[in-house]
DSSP file (Angstrom, degrees, kcal/mol; ACC not computed):
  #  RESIDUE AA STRUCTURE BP1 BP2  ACC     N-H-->O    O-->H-N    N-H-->O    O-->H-N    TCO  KAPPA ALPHA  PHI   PSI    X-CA   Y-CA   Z-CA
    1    1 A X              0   0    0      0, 0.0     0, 0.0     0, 0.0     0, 0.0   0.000 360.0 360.0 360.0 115.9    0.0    0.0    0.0
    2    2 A X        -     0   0    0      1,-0.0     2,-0.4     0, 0.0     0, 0.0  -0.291 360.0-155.7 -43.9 152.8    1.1    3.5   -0.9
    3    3 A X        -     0   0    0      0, 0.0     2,-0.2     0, 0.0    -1,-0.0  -0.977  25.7-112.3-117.6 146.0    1.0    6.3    1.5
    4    4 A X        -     0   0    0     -2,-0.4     5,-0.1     2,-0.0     0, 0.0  -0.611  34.3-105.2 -83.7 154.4    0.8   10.2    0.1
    5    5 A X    >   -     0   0    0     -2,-0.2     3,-0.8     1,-0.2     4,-0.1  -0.304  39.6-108.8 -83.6 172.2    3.5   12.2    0.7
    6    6 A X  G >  S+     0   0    0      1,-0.3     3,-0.7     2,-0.2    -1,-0.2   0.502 120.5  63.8 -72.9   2.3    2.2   14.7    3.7
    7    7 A X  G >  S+     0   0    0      1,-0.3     3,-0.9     2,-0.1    -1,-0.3   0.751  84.2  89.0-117.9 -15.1    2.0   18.1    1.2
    8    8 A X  G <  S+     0   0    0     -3,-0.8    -1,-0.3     1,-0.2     6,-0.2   0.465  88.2  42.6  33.8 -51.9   -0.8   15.5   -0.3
    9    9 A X  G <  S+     0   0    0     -3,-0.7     2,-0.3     4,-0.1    -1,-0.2  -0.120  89.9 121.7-132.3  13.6   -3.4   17.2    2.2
   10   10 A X  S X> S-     0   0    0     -3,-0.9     3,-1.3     1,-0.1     4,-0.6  -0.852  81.6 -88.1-103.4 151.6   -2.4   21.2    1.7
   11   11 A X  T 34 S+     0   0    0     -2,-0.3    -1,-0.1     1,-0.2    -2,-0.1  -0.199 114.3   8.9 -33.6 110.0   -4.7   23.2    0.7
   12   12 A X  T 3> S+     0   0    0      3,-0.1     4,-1.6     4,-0.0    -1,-0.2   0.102  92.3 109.1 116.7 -35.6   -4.9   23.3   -3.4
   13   13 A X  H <> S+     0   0    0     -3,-1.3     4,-1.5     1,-0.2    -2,-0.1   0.993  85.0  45.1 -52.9 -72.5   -2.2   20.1   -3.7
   14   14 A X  H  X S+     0   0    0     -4,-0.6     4,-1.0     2,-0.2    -1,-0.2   0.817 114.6  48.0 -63.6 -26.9   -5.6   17.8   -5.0
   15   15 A X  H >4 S+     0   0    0      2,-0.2     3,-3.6     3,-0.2     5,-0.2   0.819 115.3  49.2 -66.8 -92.5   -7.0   21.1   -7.8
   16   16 A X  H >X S+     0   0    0     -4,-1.6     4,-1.7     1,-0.4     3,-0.7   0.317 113.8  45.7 -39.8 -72.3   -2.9   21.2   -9.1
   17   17 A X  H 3< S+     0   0    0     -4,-1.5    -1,-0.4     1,-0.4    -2,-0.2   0.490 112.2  46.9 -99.0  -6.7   -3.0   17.6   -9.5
   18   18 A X  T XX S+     0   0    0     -3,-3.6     3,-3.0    -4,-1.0     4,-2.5   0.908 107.1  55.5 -72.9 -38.8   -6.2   17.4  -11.3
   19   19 A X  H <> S+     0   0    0     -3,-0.7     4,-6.4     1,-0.2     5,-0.3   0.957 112.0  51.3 -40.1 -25.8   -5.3   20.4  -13.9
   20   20 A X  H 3X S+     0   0    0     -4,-1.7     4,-0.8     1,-0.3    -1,-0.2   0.784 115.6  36.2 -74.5 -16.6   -2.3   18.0  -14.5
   21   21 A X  H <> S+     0   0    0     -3,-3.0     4,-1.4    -5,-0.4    -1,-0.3   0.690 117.4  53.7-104.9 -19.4   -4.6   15.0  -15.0
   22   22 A X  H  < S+     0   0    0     -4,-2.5     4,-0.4     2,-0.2    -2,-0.3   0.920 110.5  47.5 -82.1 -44.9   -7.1   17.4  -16.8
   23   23 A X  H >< S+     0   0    0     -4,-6.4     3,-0.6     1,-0.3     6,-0.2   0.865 113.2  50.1 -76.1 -14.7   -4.2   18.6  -19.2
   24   24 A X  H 3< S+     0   0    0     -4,-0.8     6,-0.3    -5,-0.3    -1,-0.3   0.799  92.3  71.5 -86.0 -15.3   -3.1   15.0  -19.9
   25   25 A X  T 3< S+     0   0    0     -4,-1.4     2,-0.5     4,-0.1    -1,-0.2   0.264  72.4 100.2 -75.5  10.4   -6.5   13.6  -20.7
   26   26 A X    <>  -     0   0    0     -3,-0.6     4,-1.4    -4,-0.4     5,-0.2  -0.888  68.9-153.5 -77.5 121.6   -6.3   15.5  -23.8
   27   27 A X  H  > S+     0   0    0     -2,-0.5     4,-1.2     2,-0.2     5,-0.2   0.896  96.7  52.6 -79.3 -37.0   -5.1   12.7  -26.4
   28   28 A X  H  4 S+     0   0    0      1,-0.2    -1,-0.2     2,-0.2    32,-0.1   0.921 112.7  42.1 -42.2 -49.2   -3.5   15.7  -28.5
   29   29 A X  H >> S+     0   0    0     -6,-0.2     4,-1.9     1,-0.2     3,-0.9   0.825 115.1  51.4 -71.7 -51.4   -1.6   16.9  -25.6
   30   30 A X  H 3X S+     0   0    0     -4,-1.4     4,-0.7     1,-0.3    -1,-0.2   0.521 106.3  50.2 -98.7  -2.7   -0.6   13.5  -24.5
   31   31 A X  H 3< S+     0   0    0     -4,-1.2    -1,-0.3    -5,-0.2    -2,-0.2   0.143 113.7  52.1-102.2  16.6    0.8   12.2  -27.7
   32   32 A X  H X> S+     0   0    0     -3,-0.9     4,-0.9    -5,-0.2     3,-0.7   0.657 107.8  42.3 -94.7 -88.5    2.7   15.4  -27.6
   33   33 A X  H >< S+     0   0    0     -4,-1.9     3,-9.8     2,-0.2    -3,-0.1   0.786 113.9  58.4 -26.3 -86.9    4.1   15.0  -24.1
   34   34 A X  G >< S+     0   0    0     -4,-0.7     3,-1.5     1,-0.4     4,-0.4   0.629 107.8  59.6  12.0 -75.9    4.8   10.4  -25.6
   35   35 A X  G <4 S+     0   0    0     -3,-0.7    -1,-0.4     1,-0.3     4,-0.4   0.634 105.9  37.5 -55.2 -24.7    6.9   12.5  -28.5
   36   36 A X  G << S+     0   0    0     -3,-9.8    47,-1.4    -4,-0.9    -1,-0.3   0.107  96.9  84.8-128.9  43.4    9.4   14.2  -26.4
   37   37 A X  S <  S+     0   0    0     -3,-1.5    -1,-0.2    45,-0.2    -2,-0.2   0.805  89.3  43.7 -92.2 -45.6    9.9   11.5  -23.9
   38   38 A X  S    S+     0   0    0     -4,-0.4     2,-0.4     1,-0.3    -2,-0.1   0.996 131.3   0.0 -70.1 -43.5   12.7    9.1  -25.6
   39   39 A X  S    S-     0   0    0     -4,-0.4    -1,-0.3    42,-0.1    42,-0.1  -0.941  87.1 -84.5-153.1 135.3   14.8   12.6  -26.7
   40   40 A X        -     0   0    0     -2,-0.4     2,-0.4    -3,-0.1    42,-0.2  -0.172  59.5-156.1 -33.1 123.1   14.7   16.2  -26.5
   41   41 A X        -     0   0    0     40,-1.5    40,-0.4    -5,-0.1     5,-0.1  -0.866  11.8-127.3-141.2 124.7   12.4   17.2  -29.7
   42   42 A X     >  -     0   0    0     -2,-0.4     4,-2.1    38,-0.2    38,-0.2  -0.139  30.0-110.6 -81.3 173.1   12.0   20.1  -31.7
   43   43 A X  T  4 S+     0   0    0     36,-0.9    -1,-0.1     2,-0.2    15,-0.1   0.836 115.7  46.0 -34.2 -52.2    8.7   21.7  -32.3
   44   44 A X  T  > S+     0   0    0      1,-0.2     4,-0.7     3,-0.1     5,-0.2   0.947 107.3  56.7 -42.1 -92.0    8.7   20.5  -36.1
   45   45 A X  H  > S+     0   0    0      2,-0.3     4,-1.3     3,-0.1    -2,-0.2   0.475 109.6  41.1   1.3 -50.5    9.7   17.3  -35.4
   46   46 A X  H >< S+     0   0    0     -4,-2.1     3,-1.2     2,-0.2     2,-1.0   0.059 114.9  50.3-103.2-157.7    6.9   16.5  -33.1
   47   47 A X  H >>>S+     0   0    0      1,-0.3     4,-1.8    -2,-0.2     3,-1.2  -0.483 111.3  53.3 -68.5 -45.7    4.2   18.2  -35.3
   48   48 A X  H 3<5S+     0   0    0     -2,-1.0    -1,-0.3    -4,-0.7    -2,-0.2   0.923 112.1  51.2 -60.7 -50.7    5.7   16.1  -38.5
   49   49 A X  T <<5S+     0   0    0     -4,-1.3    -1,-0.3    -3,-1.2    -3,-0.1   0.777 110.3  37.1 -82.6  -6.9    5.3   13.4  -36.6
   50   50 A X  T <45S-     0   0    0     -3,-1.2    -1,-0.2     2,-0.2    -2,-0.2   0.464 103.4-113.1-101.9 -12.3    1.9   13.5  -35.3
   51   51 A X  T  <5S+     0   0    0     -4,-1.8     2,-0.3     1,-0.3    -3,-0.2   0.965  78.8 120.3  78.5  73.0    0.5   14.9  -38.4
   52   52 A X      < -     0   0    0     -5,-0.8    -1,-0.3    -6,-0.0    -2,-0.2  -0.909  63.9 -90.5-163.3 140.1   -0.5   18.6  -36.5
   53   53 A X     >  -     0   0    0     -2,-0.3     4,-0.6    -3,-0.1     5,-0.4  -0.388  23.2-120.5 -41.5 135.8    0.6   22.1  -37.3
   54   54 A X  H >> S+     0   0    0      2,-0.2     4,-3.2     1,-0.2     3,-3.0   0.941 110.7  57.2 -55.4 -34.3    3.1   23.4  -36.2
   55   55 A X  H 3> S+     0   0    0      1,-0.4     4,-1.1     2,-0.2     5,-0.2   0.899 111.7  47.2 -32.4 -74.0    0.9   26.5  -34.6
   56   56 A X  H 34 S+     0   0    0      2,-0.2    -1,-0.4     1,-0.2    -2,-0.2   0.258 106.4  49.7 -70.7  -2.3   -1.1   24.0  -32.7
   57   57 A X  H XX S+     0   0    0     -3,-3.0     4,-2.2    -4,-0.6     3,-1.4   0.607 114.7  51.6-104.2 -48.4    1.6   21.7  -31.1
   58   58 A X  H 3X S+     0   0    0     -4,-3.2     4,-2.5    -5,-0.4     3,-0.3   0.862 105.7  53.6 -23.3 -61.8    3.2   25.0  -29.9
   59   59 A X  H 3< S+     0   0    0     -4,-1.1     4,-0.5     1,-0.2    -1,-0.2   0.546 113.5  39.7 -22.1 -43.1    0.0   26.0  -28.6
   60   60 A X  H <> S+     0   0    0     -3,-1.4     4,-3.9    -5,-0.2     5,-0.2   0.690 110.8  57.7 -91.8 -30.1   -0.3   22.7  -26.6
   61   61 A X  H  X>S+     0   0    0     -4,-2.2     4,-4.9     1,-0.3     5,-0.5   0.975 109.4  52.1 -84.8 -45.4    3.6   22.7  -25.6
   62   62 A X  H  X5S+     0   0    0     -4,-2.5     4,-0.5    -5,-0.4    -1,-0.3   0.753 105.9  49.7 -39.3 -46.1    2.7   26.2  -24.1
   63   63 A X  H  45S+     0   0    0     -4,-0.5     4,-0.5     2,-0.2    -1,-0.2   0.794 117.6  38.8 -47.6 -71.1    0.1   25.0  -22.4
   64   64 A X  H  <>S+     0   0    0     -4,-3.9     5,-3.7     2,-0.2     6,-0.4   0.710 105.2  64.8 -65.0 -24.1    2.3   22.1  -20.8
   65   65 A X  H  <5S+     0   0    0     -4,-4.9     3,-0.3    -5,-0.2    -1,-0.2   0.752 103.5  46.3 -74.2 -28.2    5.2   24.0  -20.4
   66   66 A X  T  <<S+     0   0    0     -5,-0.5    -1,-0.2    -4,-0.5    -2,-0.2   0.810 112.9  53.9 -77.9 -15.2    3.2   26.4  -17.6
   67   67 A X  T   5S-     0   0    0     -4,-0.5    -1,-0.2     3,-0.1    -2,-0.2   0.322 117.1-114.8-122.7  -8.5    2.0   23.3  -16.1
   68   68 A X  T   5S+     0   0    0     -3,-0.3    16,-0.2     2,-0.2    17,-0.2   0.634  81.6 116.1  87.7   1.6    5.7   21.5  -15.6
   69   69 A X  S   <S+     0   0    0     -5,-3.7    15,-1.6    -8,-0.1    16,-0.4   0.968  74.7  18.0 -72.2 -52.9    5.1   18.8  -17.9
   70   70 A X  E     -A   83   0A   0     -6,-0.4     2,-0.3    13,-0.3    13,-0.2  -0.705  67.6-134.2-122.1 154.2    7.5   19.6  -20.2
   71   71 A X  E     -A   82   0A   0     11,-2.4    11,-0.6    -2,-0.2     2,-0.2  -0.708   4.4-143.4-104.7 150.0   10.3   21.2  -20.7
   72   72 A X        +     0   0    0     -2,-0.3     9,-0.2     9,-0.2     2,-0.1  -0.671  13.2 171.8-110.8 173.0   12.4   23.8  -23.2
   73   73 A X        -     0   0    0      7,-0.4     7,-1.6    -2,-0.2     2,-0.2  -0.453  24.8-134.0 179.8  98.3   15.6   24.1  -24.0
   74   74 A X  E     +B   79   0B   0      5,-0.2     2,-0.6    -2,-0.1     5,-0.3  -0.301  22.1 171.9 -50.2 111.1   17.2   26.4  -26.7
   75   75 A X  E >   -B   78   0B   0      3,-2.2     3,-0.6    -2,-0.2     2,-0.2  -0.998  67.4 -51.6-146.2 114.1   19.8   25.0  -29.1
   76   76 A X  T 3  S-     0   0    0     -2,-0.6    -2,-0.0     1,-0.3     0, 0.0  -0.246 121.6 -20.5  76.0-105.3   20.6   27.9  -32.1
   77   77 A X  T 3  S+     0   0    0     -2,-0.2    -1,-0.3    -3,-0.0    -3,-0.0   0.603 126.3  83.8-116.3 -26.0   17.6   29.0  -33.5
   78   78 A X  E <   -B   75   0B   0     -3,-0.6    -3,-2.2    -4,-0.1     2,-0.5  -0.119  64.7-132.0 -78.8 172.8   15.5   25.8  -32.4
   79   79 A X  E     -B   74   0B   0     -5,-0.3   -36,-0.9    -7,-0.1    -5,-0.2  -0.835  13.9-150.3-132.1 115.2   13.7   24.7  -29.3
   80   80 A X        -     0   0    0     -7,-1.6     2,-0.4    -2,-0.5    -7,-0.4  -0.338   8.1-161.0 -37.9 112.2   13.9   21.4  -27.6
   81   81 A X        +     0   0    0    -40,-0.4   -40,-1.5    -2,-0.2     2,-0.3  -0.965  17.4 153.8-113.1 147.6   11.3   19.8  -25.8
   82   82 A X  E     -A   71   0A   0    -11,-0.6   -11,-2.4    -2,-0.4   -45,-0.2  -0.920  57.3 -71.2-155.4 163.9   11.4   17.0  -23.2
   83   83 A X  E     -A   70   0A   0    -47,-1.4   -13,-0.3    -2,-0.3   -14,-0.1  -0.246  49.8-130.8 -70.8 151.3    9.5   15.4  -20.1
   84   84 A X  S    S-     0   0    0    -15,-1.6   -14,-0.2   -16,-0.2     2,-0.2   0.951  79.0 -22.2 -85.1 -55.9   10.4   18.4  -17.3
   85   85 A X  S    S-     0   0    0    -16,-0.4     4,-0.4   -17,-0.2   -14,-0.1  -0.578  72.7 -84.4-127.3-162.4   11.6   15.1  -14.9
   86   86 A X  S  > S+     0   0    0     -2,-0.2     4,-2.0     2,-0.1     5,-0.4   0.566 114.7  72.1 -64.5 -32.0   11.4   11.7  -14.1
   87   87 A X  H  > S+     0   0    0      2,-0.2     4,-1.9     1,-0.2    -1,-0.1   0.932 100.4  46.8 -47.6 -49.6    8.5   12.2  -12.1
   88   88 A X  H  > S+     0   0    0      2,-0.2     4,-1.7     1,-0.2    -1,-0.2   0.850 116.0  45.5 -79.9 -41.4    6.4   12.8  -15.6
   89   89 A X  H  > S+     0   0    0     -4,-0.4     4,-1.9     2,-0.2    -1,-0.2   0.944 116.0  51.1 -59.0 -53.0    8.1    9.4  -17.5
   90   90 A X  H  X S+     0   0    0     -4,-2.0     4,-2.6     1,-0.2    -2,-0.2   0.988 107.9  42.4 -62.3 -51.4    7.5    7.7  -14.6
   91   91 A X  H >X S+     0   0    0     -4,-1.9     4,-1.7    -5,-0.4     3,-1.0   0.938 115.7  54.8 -57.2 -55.0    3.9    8.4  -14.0
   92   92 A X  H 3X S+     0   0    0     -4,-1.7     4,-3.9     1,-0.3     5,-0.2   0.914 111.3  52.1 -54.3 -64.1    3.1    7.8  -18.2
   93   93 A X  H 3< S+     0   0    0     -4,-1.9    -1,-0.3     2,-0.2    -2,-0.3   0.343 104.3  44.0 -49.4 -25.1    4.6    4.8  -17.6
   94   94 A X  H XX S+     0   0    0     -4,-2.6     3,-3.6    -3,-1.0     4,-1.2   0.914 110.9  59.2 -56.3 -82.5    2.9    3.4  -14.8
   95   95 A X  H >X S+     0   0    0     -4,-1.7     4,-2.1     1,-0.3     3,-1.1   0.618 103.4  54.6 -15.0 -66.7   -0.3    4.5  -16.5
   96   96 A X  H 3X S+     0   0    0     -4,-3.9     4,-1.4     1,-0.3    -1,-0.3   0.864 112.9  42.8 -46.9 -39.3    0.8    2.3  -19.6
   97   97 A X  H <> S+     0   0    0     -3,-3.6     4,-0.9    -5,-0.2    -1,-0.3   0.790 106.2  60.5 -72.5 -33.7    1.1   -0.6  -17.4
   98   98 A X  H << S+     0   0    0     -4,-1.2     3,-0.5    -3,-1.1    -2,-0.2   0.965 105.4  44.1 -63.0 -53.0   -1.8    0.0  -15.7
   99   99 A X  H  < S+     0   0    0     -4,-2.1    -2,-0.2     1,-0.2     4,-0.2   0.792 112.0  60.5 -65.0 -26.8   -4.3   -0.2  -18.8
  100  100 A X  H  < S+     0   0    0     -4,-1.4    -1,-0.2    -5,-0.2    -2,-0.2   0.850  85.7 100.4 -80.4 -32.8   -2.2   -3.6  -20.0
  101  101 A X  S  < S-     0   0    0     -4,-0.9     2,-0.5    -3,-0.5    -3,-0.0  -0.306  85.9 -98.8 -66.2 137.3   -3.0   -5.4  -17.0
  102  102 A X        -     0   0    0      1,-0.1    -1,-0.1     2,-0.0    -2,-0.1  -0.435  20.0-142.5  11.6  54.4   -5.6   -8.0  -16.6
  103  103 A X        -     0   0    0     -2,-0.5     3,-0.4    -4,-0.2    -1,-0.1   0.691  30.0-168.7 -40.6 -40.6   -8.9   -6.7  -15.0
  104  104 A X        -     0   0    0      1,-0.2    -1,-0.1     3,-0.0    -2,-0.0   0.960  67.0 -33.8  64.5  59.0   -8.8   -9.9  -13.4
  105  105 A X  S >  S+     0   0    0      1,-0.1     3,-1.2     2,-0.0    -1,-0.2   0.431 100.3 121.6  60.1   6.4  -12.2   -9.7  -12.1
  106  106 A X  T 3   +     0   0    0     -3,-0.4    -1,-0.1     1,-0.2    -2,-0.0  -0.103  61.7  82.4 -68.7  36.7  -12.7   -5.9  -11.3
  107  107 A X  T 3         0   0    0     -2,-0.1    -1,-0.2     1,-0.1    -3,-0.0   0.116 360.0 360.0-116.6  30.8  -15.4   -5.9  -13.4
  108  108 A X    <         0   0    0     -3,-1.2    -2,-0.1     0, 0.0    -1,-0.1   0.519 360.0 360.0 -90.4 360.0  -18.1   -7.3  -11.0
């Protein structure tokens, strides 16, 4: 059994951590976030590869970037993005594991 860390219970702690769940439950947003997980990735790059404008994965990265998901990072003229920690890989990555699993009788 887990326990929650004590800052869990402060005032505000459970709205932050729903926007965060609210801004990943956008499948745009969260195939965004997916894209800049293995490697730092520029804006192109991740719109090329999702089949999106650039405008609009900008839009989204903006979005994520206020929020901690992701991160920037400036190289020349371009901008990098990538998961802000380990906390945010990690968490994705449960999640994946979670849906693969078994119900194994939850569904009575």
């Amino acid at each position: 059994m887990t326990t929650l860390p004590e800052f869990a219970h402060a005032a505000g702690a459970v709205e932050e951590l729903a926007d965060l769940f609210h801004l990943l439950g956008d499948a745009t947003r969260l195939r965004i976030v997916l894209a800049c997980l293995a490697q730092p990735t520029a804006v192109g790059d991740i719109a090329a590869s999702l089949d999106l404008s650039s405008s609009l994965v900008s839009h989204h990265l903006r979005l994520l970037r206020a929020a901690r998901i992701v991160k920037a990072e400036r190289q020349g003229k371009q901008v990098f993005y990538s998961a802000a920690d380990a906390h945010i890989s990690s968490l994705l990555a449960n999640m994946f594991e979670h849906i693969a699993e078994p119900a194994n009788g939850m569904d009575a």
